[in-house]
Structure formats: C-alpha cells, structure tokens
C-alpha positions as CSV (number, residue, x, y, z in Angstrom):
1,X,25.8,38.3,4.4
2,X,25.5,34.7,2.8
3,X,26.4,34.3,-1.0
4,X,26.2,31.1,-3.3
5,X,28.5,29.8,-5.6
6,X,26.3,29.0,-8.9
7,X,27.2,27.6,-12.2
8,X,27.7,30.2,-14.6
9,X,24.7,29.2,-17.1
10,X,22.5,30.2,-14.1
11,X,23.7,33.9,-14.7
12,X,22.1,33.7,-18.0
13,X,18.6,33.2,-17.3
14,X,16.8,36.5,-18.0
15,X,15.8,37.7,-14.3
16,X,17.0,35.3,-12.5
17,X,20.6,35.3,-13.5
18,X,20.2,39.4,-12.3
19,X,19.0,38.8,-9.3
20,X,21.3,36.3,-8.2
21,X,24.5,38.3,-10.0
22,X,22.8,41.2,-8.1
23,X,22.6,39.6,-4.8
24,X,26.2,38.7,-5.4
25,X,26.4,35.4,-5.9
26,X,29.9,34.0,-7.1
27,X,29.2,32.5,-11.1
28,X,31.3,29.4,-11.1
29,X,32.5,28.1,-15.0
30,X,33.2,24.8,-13.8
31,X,33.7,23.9,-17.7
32,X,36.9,26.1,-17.2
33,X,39.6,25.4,-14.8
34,X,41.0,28.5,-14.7
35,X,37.9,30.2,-14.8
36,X,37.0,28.3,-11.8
37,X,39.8,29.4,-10.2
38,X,39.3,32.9,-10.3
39,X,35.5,32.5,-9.4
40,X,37.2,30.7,-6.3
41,X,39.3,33.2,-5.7
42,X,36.1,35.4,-6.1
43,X,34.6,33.7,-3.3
44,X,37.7,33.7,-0.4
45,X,37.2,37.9,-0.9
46,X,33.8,37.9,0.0
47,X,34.6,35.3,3.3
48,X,37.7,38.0,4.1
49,X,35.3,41.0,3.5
50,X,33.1,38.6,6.0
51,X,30.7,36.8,3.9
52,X,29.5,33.4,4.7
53,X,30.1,31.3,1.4
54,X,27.5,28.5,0.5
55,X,29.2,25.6,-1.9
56,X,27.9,22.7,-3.0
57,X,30.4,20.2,-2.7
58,X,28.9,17.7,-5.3
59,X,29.0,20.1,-8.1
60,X,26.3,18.6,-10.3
61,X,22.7,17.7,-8.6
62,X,22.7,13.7,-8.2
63,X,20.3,12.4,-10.7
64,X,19.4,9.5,-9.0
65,X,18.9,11.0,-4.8
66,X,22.2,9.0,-3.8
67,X,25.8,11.0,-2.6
68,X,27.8,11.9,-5.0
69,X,31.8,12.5,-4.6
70,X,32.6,15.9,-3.6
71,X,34.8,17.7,-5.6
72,X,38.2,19.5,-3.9
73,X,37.4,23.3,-5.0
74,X,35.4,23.9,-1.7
75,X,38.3,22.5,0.0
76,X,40.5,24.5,-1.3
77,X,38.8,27.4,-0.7
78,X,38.6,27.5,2.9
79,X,42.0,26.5,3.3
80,X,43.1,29.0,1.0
81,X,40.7,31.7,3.2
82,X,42.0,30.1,6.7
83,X,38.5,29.5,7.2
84,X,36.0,27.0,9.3
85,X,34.2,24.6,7.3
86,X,30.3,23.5,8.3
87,X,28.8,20.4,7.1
88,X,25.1,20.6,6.2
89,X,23.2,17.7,5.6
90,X,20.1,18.7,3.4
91,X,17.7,15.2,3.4
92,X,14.2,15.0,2.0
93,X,15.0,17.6,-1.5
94,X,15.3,15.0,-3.9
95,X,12.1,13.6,-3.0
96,X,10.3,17.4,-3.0
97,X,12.4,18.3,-6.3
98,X,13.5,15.7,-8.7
99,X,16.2,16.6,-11.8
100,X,14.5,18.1,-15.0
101,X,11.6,19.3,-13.0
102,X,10.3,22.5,-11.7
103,X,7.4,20.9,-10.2
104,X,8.0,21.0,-6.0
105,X,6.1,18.1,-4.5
106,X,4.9,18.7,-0.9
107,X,6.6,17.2,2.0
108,X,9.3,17.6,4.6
109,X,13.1,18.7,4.2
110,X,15.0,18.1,7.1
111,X,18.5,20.4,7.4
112,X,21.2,19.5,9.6
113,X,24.0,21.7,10.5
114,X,26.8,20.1,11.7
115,X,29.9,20.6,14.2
116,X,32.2,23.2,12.9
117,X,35.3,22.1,11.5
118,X,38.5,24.2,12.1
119,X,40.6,24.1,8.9
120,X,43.6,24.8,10.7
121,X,44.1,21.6,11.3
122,X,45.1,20.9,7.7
123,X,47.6,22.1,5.5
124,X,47.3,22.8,1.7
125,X,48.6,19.2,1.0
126,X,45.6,18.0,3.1
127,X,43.0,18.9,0.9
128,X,41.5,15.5,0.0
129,X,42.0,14.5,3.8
130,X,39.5,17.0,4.8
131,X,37.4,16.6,2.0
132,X,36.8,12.8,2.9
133,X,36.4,13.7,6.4
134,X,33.0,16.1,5.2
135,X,31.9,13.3,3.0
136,X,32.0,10.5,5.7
137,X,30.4,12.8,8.1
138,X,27.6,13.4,5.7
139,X,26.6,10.3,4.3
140,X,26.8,9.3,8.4
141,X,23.9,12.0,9.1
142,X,22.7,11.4,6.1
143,X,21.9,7.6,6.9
144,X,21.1,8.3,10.0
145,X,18.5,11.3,8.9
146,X,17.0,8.5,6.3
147,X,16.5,5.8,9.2
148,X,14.7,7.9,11.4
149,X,12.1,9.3,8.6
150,X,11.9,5.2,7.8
151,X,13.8,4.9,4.7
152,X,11.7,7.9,2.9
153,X,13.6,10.2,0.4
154,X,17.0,9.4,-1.2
C-alpha cells in the first residue's frame, strides 16, 4: 500500500485526522526535531514492511505557486531505507487550490512521474547532493510542464 507523511495538526481534525491515522499515514511534528525523527523512522518501517511512502519534499504548501527548497528529511529517509526515490511533478494545483482556501476551482492538474532514481548511488554524506539533484529535475519539468500549458498555473 501507499501512505503519506502529514503534519501532525492534520491528526487532529475530528474525522479526518481518524481516517488518515487509520489509513496509516505517518504524523510528522515537524516543530520537533526529534519528533520528526522518529515519525521518519516511522516511515522507513512501512517501505521495509513494503509500503510506498509519499513525502512532500517542500514541507510547507508555497503560498505564492512558485518552488520552494526542499528540505533533507525525505532524503534521508530513503537513504536510510536503501530505497529508490521518484520525482513527481504535480503542475496545475495551485491554480485549482489556492492557500487558506477550501474552495477547488475547476481545471486541469497535470502529474508527471519521473525516472526512478537509485539511491545507491549516494552515501549518507550525500544527502544534499541528491536532494538538489530532485529539485533541479523538478523545476526542469516543472518549466517545461508550464510552457506547454502556455504559461497557465504557477
């Protein structure tokens, strides 16, 4: 199965946070280093028990449509698990859902999966290496995914 990593206030919403806890998503503190840690550590037994692990690199939802710096803890994770690493490219959301809204406007969302990237590559001292190499390669598709829909959606 697939699970999320989801900040922990999430987890707190009456039926929502039980559904997702129940579905077993990984709550992430990320207020908490430690904490984080061990919701991390959370996560590489579910990809050794054979669960695919969805994290958003980011962290926080970009207010503004625009790329934000990933953060390492995604990184270190697979690493950590000895685990592939694929990019996804998610293009058209911002426009369909902006920040402090619940309201979905209409339109198209355009995901891109791309080419697999073996983590054995990199040792533990590598982390920002592969990192950057995620980034780059999705603010690449990214651009390119904007260009073809004619500059629509950040």
């Amino acid at each position: 199965g697939t699970r999320f990593v989801a900040k922990e206030s999430l987890f707190r919403i009456p039926v929502l946070g039980w559904a997702i806890g129940a579905a077993g998503f990984v709550p992430i503190d990320r207020s908490n280093l430690g904490k984080a840690m061990k919701s991390l550590e959370k996560a590489g037994a579910r990809i050794r028990a054979g669960n695919s692990v969805i994290l958003f690199p980011e962290g926080t939802r970009s207010r503004d449509g625009n790329l934000r710096t990933f953060k390492k803890g995604a990184f270190h994770l697979a690493l950590k698990a000895g685990v592939p690493v694929v990019p996804v490219t998610i293009q058209g959301s911002f426009s369909r859902l902006r920040p402090s809204t619940l309201w979905i406007t209409p339109g198209k969302v355009t995901v891109h999966f791309g080419d697999l990237i073996d983590t054995s590559e990199y040792s533990e001292n590598q982390v920002a290496d592969l990192r950057d190499r995620l980034q780059k390669g999705i603010a690449g598709t990214l651009d390119r995914l904007r260009a073809e829909s004619g500059g629509e959606d950040r």
